[in-house]
N, C-alpha and C positions, 0 to 999 in steps of 0.2 A: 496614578493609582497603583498602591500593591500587589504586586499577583499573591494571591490566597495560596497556602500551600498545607493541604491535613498530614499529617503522617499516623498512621496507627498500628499499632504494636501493643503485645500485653506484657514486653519485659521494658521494663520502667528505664535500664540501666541503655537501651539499645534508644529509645525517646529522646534521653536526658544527652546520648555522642551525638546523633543525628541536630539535637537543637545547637548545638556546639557549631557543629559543621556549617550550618546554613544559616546562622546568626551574622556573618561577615555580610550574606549579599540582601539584599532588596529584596524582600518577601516577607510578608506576615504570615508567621509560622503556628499552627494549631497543632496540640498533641493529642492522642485519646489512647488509651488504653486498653480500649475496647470495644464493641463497632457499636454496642450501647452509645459508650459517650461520643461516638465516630456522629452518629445518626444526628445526635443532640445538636452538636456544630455544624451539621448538614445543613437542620433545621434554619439555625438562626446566623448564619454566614454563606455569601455567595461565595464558595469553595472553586478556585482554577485547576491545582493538581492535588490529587490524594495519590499516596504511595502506602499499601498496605501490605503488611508480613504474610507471607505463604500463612503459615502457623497459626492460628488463631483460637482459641477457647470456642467451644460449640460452634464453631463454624469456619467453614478454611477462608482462607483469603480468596482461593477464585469466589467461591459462591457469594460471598462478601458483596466483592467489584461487581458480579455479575447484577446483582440487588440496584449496587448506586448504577450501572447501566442503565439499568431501566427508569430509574427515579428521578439521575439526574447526568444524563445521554452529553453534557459538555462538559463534564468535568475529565480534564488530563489523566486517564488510569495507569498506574504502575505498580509492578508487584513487587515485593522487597522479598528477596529470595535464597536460601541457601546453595549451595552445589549439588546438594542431593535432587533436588527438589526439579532440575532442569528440564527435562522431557514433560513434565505436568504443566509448570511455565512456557515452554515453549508453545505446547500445545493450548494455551487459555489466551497467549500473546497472537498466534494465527489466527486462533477464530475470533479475535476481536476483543474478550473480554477485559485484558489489558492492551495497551501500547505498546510496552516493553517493561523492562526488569531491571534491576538493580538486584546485585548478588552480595552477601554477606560472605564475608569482611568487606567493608565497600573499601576504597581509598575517596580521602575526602574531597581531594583537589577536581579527584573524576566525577565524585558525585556531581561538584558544583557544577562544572561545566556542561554535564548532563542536565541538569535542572534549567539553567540559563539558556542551553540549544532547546528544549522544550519551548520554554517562553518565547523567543525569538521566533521557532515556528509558527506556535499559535497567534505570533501581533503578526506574521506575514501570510497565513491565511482569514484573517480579521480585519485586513485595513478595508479602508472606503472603496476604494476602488476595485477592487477585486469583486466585495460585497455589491458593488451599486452592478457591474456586469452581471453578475450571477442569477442576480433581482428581475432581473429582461426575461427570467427562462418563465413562464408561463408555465406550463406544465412540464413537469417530471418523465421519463420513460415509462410506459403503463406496467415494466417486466421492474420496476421500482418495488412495487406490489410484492412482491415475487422472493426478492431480494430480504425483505423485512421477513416475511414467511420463514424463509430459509434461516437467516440469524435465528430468529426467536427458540425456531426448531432444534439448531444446533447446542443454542445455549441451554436450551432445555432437555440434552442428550436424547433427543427424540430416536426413533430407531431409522437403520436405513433406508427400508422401505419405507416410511413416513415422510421421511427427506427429498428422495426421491419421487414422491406421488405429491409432490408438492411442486415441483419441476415440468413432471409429465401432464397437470393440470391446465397446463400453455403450449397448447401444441407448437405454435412460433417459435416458442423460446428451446421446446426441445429436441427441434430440428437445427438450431442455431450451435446447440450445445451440443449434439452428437459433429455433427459439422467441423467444429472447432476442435473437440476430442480427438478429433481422427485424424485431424491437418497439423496435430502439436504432437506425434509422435510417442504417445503415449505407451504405446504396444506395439507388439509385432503386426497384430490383427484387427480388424474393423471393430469397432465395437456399435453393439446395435441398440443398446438399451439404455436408459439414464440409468437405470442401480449397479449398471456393470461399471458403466464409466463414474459413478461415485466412487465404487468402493475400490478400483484400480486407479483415480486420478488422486483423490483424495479429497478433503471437504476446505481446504483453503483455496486449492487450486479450481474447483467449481465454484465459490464462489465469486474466485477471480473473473473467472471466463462468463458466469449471471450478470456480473456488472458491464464489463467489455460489451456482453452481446445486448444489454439493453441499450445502447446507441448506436442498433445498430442497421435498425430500419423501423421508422417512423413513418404514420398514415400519409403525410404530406412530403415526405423528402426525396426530393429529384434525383431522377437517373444518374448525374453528376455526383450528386452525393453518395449515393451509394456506392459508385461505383470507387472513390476516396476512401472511402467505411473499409470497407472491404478491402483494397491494397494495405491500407493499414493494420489491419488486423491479421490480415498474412504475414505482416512484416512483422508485427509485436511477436506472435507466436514463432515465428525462424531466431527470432533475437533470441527471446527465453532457450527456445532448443540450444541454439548455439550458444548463449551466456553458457549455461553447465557442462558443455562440451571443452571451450576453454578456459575455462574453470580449473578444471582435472588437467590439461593440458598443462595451463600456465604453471600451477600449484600441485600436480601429483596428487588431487584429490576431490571428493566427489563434494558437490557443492553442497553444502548446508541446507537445510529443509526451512532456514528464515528467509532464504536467498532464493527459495527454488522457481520462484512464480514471479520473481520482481522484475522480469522483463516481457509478465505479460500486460501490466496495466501503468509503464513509466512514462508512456506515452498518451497518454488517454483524454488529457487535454485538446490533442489534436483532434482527438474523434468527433468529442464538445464541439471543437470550434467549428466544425465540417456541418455539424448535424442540427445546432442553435445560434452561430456567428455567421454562416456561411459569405456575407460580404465581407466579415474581416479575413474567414479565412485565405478566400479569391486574391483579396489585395496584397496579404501577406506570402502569398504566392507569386504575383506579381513582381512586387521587392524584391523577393528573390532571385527573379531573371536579373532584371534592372541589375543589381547590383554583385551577380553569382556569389552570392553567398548563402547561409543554411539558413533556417525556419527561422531558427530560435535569432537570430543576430538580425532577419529581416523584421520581426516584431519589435525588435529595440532600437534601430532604426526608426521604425515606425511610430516611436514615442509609449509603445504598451510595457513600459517596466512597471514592475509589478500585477498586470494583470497578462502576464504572457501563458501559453501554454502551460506550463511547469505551476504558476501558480493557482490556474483551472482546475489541473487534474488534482492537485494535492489538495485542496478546498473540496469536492467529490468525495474522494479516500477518507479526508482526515470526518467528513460526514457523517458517510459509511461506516467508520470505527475497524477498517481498515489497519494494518500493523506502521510500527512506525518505517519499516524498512520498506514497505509500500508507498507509504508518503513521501518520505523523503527520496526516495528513487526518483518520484515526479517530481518533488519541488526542486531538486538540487543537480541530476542529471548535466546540466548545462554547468554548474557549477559545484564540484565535486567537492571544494575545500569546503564550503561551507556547509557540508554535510557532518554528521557525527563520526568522526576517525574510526572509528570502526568498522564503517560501513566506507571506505573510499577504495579498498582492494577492490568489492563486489562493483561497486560502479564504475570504477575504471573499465573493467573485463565487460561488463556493461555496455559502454559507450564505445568499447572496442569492439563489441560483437554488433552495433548496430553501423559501424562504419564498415567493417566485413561483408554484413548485406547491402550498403548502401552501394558499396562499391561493384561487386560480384553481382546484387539484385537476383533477376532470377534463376540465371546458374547456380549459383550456391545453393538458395531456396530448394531447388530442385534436388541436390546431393544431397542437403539434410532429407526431404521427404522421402529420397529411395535407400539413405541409410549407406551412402556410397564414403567407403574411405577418404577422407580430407585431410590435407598433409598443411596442418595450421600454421609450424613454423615456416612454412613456404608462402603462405599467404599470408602473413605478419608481416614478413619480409615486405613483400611485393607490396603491402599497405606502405608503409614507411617510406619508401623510395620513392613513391607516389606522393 
């Protein structure tokens, strides 16, 4: 079957390159002109991706997406976007109401391949087998609840305090969340409130840390598990911290605001597995003695391709309506080529800063929390040689 693909735009001339462009590959391609006739095709065709222009006649593009979000929560969102227009995209791409952006003047060879890395995600968190896993989970996280709240909130630029009294409503969750604020370096100082740690962490990166902490202690989950939960979630947060540290180190520059948070939740499959698998997770720990080697290479071993960790977490994300450089961080992690080029700097530095903790553990951990000078080309080294 064809992947459905809408595009809408109200300049007729930018419809008529884009149908040029995407006439070469496999997709049935729908134009509209306007989110009128957008709507109409919505109607009467199961639609996989819509890419719609910032620009819009009586209504912008976010607001647009943010409508089929709610109307029709699986459809592929992308924004078609000028260079002006970047910070507004960026900011509707974090909180979810798109996936990512296509910028005018496109190049058309990049569209394509954009389009096709799309598709290819979506049939690799859609196959059977990942689906028939997922299907086991009986119940949801109850901080799930929570999660949807906070979207709906965000999308509907509710105010801070609104946002926040929506957090502070779970006490659980918002001892979890000060908890985690405090242990990810966010400040100098403690922070004691949820509205202080929104408005100083930011609202993509809470609701990173809403999803992480909703697996993160459930009414039935043994000591053991917990006690996995939680080394894990030290370690996500030491990564993230130190992904941005050599970041700047490697590159001479502060890391990107689409990149800032994608080492808190790259790993979050594991947490899954820990907290709804736990005999897969055990055995796959096992594996890993048996044969010293990592997680990800003792599940494939294990015969679980395609429903390994990476393809758990990005099934969750891609859910959640999550960014794509979130998604793909989980799905692709293990496997950086097959990520979107643009994103394979970020995850290299990545998979370099979680081999830093892996290696150091909690010494290092330790100097990120007390903020203590790290001489990273000396510990690159000392990786390498190793």
């Amino acid at each position: 079957m064809k992947t459905k693909i809408l595009f809408v735009d109200d300049e007729e001339y930018i419809l008529k390159s884009v149908n040029r462009c995407i006439r070469p590959l496999n997709f049935e391609v729908f134009l509209a002109n306007s989110t009128v006739k957008a709507f109409e095709i919505l109607s009467n065709n199961s639609i996989d991706i819509i890419v719609s222009d910032m620009k819009m006649p009586n209504i912008s593009g976010i607001d647009f997406l943010k409508e089929i979000k709610k109307e029709y929560s699986d459809i592929h969102r992308l924004i078609l976007s000028g260079h002006i227009d970047r910070n507004d995209v960026l900011q509707a791409v974090m909180n979810g109401v798109a996936f990512e952006y296509i910028t005018k003047p496109w190049n058309n060879i990049t569209l394509q391949e954009q389009l096709i890395h799309i598709v290819n995600i979506r049939n690799s968190l859609t196959n059977s087998s990942i689906k028939a896993l997922i299907n086991n989970i009986s119940e949801l996280p109850k901080n799930f609840d929570v999660l949807k709240q906070f979207e709906e909130a965000v999308d509907n630029e509710k105010s801070l305090n609104y946002i926040s009294s929506i957090i502070e409503n779970d006490l659980s969750l918002t001892t979890k969340i000060l908890q985690l604020v405090n242990s990810a370096f966010y400040t100098g100082r403690g922070i004691s409130n949820v509205q202080k740690a929104v408005s100083m962490v930011g609202l993509n990166s809470i609701k990173n840390l809403i999803f992480t902490s909703s697996f993160m202690k459930e009414d039935n989950i043994k000591q053991w598990q917990q006690k996995e939960i939680d080394k894990e979630v030290r370690k996500a947060v030491s990564v993230n911290k130190l992904l941005g540290l050599i970041y700047k180190f490697k590159l001479n520059d502060k890391i990107p605001d689409e990149y800032s948070t994608i080492g808190l939740i790259y790993d979050i499959g594991k947490i899954i597995l820990i907290g709804y698998f736990p005999y897969r997770y055990q055995i796959i720990i096992k594996k890993m003695k048996e044969c010293k080697c990592g997680f990800y290479e003792a599940e494939l071993k294990l015969g679980f391709k395609k429903e390994t960790h990476q393809e758990i977490g990005a099934y969750f994300l891609n859910l959640w309506n999550f960014s794509r450089v979130n998604i793909e961080g989980a799905l692709f992690h293990h496997n950086i080529g097959e990520s979107s080029e643009s994103l394979h700097k970020a995850l290299e530095l990545l998979v370099l800063s979680q081999r830093l903790i892996d290696n150091k553990d909690l010494d290092l951990i330790r100097k990120l929390e007390r903020k203590e000078k790290i001489n990273f080309g000396e510990l690159i080294n000392e990786l390498d040689e190793n």
